[in-house]
N, CA, C and O atoms as a CHARMM CRD file, in Angstrom:
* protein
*
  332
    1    1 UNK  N     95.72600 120.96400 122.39700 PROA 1      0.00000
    2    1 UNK  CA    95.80600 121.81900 121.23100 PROA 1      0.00000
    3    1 UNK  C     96.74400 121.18500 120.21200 PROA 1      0.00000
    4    1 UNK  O     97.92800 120.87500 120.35000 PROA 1      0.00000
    5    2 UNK  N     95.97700 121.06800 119.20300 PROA 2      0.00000
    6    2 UNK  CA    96.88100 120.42500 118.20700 PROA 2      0.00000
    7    2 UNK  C     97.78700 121.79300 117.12700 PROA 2      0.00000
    8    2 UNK  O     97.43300 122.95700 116.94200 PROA 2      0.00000
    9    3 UNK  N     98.85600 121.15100 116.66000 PROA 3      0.00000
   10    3 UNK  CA   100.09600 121.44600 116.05600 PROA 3      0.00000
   11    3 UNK  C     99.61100 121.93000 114.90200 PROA 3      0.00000
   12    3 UNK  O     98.87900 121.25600 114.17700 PROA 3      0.00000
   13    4 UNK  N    100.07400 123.45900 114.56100 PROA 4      0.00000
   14    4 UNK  CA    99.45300 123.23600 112.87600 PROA 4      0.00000
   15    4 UNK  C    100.52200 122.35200 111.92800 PROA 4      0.00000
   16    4 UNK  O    100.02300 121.89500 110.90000 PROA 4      0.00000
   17    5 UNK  N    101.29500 122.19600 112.05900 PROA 5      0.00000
   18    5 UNK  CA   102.36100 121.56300 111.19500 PROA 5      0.00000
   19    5 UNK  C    101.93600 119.93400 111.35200 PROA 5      0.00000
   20    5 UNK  O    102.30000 119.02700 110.60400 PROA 5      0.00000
   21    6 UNK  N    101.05500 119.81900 112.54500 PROA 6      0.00000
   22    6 UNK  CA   100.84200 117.83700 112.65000 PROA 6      0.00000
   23    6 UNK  C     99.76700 117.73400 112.25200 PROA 6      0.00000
   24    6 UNK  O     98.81100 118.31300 112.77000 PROA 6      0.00000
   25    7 UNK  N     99.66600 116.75300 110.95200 PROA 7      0.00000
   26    7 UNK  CA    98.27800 116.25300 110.02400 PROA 7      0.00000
   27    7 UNK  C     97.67700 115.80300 110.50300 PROA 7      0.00000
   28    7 UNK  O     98.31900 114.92800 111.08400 PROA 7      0.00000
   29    8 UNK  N     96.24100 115.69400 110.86700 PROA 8      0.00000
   30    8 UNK  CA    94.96200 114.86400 111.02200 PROA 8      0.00000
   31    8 UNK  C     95.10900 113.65500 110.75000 PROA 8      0.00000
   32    8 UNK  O     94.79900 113.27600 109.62000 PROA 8      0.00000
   33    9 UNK  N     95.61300 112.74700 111.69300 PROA 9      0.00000
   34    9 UNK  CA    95.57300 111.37300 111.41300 PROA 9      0.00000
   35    9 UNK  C     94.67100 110.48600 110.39100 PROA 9      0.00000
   36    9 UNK  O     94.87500 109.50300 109.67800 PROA 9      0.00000
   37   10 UNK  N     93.37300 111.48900 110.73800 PROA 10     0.00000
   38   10 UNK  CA    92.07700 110.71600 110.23000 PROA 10     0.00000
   39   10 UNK  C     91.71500 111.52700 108.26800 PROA 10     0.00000
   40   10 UNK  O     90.95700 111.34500 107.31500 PROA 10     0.00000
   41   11 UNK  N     92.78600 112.36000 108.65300 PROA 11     0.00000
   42   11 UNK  CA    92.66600 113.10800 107.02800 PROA 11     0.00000
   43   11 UNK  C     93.81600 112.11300 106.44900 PROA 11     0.00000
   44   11 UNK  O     93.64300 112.03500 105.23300 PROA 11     0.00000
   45   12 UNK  N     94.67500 111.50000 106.76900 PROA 12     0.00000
   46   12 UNK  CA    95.74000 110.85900 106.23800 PROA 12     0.00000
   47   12 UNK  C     95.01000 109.42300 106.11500 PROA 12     0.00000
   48   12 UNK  O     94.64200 109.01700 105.01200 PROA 12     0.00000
   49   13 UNK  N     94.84900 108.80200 107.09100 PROA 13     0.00000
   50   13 UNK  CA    94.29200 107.34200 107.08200 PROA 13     0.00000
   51   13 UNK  C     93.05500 107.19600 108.26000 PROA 13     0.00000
   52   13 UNK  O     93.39600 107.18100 109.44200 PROA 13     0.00000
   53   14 UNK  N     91.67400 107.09400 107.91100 PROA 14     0.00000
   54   14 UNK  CA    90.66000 107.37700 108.78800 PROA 14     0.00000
   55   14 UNK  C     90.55700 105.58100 109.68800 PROA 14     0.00000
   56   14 UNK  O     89.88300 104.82300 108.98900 PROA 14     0.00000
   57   15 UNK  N     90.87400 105.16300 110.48200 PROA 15     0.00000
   58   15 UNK  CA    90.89000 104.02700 111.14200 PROA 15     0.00000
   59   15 UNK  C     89.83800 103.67700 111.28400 PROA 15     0.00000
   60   15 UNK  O     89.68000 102.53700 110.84800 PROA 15     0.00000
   61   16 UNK  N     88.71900 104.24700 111.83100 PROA 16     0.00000
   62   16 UNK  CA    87.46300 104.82700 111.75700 PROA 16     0.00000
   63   16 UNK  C     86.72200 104.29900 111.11500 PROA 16     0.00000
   64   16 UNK  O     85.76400 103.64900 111.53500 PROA 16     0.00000
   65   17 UNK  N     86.98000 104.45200 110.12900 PROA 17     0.00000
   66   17 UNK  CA    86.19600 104.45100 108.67400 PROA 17     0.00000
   67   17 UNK  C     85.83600 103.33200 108.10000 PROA 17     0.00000
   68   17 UNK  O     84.77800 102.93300 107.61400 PROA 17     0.00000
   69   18 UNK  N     87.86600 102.47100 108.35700 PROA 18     0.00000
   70   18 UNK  CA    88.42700 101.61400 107.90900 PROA 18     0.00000
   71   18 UNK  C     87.73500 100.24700 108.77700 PROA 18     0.00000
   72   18 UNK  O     87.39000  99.13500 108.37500 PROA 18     0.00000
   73   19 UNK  N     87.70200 100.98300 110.36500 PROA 19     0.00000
   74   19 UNK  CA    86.95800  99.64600 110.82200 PROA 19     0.00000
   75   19 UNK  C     85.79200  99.19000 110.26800 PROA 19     0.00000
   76   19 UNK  O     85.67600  98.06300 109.78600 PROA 19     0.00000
   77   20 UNK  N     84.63800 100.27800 110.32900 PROA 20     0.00000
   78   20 UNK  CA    83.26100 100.32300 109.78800 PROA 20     0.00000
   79   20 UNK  C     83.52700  99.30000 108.43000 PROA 20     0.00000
   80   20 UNK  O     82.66200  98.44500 108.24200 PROA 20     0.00000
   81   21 UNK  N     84.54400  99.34500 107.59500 PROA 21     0.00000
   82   21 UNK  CA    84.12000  99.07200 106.32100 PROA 21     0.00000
   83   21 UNK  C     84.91300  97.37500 106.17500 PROA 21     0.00000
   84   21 UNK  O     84.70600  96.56200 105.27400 PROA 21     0.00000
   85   22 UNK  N     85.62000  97.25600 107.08500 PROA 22     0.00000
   86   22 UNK  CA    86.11300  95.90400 107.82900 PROA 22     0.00000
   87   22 UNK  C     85.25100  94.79900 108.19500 PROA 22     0.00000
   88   22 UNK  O     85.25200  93.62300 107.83200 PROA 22     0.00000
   89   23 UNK  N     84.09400  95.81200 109.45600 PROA 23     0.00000
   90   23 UNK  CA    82.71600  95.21400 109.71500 PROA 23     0.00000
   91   23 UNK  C     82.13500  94.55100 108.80000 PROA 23     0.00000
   92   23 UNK  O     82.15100  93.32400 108.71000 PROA 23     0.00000
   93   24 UNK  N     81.51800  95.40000 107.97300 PROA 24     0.00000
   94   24 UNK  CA    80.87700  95.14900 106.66000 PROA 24     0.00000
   95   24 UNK  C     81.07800  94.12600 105.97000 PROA 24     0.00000
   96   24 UNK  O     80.05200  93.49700 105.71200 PROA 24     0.00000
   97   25 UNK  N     82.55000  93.48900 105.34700 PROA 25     0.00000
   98   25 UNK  CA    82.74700  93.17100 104.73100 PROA 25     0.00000
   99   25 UNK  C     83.24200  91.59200 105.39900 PROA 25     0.00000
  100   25 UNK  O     83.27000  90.53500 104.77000 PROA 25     0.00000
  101   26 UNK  N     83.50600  91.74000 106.43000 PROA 26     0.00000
  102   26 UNK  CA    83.56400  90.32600 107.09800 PROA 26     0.00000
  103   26 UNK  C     81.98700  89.40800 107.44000 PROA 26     0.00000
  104   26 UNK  O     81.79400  88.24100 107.78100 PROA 26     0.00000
  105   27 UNK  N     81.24500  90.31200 107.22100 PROA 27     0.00000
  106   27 UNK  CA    79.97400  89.79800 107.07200 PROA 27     0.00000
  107   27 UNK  C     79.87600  89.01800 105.76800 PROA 27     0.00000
  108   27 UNK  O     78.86000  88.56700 105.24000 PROA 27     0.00000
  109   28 UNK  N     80.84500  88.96800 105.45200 PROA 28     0.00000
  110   28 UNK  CA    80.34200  87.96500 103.89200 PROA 28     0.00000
  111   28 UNK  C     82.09700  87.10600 103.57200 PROA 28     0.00000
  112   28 UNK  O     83.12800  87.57200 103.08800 PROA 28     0.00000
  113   29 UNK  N     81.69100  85.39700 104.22900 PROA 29     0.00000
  114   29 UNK  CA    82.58400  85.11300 104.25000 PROA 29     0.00000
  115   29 UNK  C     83.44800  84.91000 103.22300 PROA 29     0.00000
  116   29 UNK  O     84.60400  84.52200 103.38900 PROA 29     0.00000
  117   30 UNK  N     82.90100  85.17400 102.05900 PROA 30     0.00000
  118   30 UNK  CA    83.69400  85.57700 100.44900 PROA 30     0.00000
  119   30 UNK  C     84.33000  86.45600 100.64900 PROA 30     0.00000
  120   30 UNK  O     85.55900  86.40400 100.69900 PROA 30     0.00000
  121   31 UNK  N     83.85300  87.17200 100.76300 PROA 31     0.00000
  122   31 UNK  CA    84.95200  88.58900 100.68200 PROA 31     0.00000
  123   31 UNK  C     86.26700  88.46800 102.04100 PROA 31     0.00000
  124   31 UNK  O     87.39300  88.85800 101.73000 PROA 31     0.00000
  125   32 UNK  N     86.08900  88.04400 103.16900 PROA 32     0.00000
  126   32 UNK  CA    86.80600  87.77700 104.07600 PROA 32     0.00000
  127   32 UNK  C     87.73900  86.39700 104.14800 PROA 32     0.00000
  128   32 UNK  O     88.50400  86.04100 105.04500 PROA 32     0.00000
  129   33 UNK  N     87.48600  85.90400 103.19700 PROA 33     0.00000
  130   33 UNK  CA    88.70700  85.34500 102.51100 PROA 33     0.00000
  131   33 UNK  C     89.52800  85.82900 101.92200 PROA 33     0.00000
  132   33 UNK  O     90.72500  86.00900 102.14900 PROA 33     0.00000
  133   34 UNK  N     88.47300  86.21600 100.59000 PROA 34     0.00000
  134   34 UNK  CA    89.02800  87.42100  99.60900 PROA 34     0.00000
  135   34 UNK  C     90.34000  88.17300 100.06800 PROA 34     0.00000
  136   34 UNK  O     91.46500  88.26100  99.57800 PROA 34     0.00000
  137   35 UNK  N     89.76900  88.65800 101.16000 PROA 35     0.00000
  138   35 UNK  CA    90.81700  90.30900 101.65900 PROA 35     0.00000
  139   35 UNK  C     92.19000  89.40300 102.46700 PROA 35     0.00000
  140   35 UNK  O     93.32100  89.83800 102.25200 PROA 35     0.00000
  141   36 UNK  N     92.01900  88.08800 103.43200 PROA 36     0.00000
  142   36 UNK  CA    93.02300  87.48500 104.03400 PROA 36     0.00000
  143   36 UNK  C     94.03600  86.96000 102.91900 PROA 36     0.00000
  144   36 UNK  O     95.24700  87.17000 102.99300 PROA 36     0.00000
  145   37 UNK  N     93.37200  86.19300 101.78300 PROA 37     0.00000
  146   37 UNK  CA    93.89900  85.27400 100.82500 PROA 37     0.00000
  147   37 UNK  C     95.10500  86.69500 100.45900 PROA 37     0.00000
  148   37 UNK  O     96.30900  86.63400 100.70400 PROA 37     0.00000
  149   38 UNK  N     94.44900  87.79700  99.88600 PROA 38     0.00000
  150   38 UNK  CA    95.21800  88.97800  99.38000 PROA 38     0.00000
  151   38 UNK  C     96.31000  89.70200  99.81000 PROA 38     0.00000
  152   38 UNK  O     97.24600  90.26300  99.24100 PROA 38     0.00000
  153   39 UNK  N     95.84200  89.50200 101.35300 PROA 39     0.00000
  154   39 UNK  CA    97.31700  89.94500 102.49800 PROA 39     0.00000
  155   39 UNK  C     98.18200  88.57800 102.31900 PROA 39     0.00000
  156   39 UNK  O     99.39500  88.75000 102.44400 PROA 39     0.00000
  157   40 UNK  N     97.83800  87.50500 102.09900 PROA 40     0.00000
  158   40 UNK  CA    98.87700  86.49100 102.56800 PROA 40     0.00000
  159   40 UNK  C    100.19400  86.79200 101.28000 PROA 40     0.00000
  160   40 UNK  O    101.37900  87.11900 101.21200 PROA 40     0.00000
  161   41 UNK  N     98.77100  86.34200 100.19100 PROA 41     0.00000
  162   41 UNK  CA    99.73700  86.39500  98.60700 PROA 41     0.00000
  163   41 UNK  C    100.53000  87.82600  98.65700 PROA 41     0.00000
  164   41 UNK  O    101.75900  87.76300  98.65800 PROA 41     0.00000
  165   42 UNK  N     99.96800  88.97900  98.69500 PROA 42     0.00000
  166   42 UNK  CA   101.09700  90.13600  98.81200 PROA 42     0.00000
  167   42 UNK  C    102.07400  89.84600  99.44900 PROA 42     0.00000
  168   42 UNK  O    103.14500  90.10600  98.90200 PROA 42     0.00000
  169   43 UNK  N    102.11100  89.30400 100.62200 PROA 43     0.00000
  170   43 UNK  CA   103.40600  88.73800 101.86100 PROA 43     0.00000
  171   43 UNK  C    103.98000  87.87600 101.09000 PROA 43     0.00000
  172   43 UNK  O    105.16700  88.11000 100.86300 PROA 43     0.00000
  173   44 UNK  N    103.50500  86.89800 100.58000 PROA 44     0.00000
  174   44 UNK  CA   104.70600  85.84700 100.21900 PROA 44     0.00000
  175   44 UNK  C    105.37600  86.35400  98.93500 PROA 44     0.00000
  176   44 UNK  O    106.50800  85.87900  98.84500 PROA 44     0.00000
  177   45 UNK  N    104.96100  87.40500  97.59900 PROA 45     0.00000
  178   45 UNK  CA   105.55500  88.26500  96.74600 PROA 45     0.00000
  179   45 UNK  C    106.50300  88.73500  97.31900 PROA 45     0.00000
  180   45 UNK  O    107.59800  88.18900  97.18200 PROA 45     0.00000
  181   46 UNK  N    106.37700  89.75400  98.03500 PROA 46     0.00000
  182   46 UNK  CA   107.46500  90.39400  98.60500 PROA 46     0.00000
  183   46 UNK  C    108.43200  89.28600  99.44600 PROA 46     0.00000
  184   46 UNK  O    109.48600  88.79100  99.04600 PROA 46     0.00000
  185   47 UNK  N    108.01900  89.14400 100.22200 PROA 47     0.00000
  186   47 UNK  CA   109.09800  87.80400 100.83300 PROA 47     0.00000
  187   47 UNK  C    109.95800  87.19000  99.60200 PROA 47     0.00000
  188   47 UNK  O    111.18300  87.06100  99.61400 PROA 47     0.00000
  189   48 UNK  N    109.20000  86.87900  98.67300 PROA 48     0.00000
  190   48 UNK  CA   109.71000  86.21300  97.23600 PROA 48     0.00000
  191   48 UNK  C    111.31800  87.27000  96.92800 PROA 48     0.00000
  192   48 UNK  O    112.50300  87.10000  96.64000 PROA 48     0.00000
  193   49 UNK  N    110.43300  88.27800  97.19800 PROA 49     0.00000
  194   49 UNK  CA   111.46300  89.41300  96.28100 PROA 49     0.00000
  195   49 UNK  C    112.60300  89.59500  97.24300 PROA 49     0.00000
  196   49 UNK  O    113.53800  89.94400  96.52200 PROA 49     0.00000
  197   50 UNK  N    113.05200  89.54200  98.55700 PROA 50     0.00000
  198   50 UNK  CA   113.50700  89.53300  99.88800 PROA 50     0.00000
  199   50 UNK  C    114.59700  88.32400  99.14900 PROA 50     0.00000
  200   50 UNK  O    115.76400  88.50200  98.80000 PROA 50     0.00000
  201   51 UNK  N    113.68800  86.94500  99.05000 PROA 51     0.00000
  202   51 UNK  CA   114.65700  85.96700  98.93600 PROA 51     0.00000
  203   51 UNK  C    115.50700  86.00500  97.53800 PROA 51     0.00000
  204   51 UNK  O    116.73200  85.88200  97.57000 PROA 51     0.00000
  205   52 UNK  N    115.01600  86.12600  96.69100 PROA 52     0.00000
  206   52 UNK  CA   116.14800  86.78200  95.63200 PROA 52     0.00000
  207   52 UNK  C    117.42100  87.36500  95.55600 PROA 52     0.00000
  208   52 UNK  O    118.46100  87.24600  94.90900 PROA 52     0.00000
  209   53 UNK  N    116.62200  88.49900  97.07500 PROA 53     0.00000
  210   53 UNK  CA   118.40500  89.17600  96.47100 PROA 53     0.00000
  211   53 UNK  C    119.10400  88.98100  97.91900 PROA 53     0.00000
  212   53 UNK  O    119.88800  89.78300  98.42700 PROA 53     0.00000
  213   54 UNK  N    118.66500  87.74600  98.49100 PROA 54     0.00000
  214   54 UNK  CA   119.28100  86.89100  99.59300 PROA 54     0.00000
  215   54 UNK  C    119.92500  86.11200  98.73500 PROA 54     0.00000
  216   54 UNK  O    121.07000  85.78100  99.04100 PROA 54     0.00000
  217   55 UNK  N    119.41100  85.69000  97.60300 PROA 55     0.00000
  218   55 UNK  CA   120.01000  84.22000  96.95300 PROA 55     0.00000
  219   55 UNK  C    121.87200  84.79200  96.52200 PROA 55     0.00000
  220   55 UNK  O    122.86500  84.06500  96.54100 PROA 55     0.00000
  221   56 UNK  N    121.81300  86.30800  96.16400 PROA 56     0.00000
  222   56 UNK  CA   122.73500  86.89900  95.21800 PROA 56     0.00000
  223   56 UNK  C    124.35100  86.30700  96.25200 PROA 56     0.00000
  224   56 UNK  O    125.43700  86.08600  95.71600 PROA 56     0.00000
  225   57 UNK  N    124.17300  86.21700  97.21600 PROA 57     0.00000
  226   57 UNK  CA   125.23000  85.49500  98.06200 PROA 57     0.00000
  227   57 UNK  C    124.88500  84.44900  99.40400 PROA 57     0.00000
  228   57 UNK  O    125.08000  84.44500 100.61900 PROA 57     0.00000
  229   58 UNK  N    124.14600  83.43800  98.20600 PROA 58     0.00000
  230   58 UNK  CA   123.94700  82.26300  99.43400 PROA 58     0.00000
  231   58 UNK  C    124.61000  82.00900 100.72700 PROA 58     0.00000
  232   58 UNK  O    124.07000  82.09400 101.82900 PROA 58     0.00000
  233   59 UNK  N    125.55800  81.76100 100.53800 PROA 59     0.00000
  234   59 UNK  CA   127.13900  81.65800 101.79800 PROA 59     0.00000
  235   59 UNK  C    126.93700  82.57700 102.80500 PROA 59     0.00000
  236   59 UNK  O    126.96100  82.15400 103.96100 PROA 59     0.00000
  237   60 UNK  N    126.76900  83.59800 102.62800 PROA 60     0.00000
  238   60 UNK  CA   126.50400  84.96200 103.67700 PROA 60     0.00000
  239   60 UNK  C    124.89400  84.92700 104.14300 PROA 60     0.00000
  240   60 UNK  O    124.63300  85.48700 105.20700 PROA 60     0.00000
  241   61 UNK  N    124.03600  84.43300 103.55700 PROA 61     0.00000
  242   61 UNK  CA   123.12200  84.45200 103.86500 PROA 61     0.00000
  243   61 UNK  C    121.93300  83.34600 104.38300 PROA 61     0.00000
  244   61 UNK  O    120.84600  83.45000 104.95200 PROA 61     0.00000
  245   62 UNK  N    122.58900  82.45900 103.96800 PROA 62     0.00000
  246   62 UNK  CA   122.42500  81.17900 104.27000 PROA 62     0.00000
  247   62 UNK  C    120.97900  81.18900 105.38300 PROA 62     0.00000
  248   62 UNK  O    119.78800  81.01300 105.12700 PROA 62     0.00000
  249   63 UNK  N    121.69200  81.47500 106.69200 PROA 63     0.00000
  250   63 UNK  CA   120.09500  81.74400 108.00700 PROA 63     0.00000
  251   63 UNK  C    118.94900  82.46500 107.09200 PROA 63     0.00000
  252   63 UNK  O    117.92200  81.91900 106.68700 PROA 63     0.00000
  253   64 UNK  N    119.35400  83.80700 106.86000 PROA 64     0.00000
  254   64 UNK  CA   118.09800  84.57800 106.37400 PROA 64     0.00000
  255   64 UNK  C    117.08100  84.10000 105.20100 PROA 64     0.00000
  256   64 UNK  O    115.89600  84.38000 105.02100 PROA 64     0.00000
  257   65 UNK  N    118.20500  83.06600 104.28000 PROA 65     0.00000
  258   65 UNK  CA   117.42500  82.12300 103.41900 PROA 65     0.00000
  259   65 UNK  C    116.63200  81.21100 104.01100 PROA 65     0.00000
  260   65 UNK  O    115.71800  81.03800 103.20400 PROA 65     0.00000
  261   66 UNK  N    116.48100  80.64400 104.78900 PROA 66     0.00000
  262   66 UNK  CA   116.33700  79.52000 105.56100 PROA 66     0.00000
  263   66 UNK  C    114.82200  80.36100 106.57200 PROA 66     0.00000
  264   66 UNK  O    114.00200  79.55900 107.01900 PROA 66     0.00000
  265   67 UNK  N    114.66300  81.32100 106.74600 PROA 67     0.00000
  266   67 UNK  CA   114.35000  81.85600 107.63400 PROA 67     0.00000
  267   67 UNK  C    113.20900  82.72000 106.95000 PROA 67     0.00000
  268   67 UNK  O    112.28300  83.19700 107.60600 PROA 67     0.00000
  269   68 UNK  N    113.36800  82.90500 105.38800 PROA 68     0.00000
  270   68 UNK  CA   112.01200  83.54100 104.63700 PROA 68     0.00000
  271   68 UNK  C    111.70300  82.52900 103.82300 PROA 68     0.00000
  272   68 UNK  O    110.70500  82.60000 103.10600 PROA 68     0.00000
  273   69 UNK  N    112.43800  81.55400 103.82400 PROA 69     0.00000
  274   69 UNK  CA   111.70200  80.15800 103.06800 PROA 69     0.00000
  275   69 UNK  C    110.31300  79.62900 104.38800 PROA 69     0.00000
  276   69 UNK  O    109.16100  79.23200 104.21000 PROA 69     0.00000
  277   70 UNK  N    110.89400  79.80200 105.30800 PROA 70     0.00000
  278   70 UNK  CA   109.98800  78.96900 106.53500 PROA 70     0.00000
  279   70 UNK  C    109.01800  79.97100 106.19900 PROA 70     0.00000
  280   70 UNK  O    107.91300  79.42700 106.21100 PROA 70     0.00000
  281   71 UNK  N    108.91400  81.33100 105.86900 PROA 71     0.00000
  282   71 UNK  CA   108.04000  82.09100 106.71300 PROA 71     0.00000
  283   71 UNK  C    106.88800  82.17400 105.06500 PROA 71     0.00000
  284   71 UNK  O    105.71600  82.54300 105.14000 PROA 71     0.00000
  285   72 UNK  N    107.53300  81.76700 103.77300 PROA 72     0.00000
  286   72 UNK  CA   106.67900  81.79800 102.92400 PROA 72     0.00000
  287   72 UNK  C    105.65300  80.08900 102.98800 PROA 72     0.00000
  288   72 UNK  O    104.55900  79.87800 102.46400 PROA 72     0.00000
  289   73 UNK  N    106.50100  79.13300 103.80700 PROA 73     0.00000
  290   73 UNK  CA   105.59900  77.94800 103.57300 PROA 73     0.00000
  291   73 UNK  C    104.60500  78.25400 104.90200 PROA 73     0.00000
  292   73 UNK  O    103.41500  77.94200 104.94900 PROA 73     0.00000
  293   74 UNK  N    105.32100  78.90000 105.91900 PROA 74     0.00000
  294   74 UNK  CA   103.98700  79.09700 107.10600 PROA 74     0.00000
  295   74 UNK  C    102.76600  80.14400 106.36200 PROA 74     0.00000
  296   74 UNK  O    101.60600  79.96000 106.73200 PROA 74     0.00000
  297   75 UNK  N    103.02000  81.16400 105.38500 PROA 75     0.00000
  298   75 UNK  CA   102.43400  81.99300 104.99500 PROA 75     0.00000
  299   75 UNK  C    100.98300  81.18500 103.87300 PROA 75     0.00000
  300   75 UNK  O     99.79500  81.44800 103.68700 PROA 75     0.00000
  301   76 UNK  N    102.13700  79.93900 103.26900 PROA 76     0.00000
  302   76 UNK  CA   101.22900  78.92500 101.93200 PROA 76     0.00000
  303   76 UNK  C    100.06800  78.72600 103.20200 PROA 76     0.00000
  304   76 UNK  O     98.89400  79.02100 102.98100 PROA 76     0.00000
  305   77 UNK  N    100.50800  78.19300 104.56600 PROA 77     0.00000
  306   77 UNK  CA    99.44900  77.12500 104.90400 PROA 77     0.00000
  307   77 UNK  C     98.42100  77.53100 105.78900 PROA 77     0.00000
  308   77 UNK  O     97.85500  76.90700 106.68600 PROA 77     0.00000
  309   78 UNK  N     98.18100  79.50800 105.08300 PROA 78     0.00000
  310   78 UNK  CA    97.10300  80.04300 105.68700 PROA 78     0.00000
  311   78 UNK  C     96.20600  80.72500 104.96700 PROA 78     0.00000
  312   78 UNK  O     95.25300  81.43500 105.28900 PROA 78     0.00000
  313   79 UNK  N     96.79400  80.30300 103.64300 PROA 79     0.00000
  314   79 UNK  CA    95.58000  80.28100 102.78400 PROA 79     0.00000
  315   79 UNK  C     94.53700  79.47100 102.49500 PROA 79     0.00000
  316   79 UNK  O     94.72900  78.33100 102.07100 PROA 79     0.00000
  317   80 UNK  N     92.97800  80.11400 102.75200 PROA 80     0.00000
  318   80 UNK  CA    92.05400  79.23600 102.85300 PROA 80     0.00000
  319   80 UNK  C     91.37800  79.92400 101.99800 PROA 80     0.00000
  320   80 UNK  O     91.14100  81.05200 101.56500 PROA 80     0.00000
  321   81 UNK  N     91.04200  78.24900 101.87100 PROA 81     0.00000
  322   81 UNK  CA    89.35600  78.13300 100.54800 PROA 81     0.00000
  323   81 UNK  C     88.15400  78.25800 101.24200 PROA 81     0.00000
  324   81 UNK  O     87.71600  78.19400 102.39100 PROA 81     0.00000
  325   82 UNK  N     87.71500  78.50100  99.86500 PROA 82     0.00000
  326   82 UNK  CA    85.97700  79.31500 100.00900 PROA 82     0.00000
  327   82 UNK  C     85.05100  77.79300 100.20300 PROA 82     0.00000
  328   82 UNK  O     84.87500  76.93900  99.33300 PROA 82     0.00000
  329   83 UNK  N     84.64000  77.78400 101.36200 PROA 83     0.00000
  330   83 UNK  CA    84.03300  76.69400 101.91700 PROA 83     0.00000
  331   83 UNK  C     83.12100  75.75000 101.00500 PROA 83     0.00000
  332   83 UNK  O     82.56900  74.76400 101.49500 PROA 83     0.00000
């Protein structure tokens, strides 16, 4: 018996749905670039933005710089081209 106060997972974010339309779309290896290329570049933005206000005290931060620099060039070298 579910909670009235606990939301419908599938009314919030349908997984479901999300796979089906996952399926779909990996069927066309354009678009399944498309959608990887898009997760990578969002990741390395934000990472970007991470290292910034790492930079604001190099000295103290030094590892964590070192440590989202690696993770934006591992991030560059999984972006792939459209065959």
């Amino acid at each position: 018996m579910q909670s009235q106060n606990v939301p419908d997972p599938c009314a919030v974010l349908c997984l479901e749905e999300l796979e089906k339309q996952a399926r779909r779309l990996a069927n066309s290896t354009k678009t399944t670039i498309a959608a990887g290329n898009s997760v990578v570049l969002f990741t390395m933005l934000v990472l970007e933005e991470v290292l910034e206000q790492l930079a604001v005290d190099p000295i103290t931060n030094l590892t964590s710089i070192i440590a989202v620099s690696n993770s934006i060039a591992n991030l560059n070298d999984s972006i792939q081209f459209d065959p």
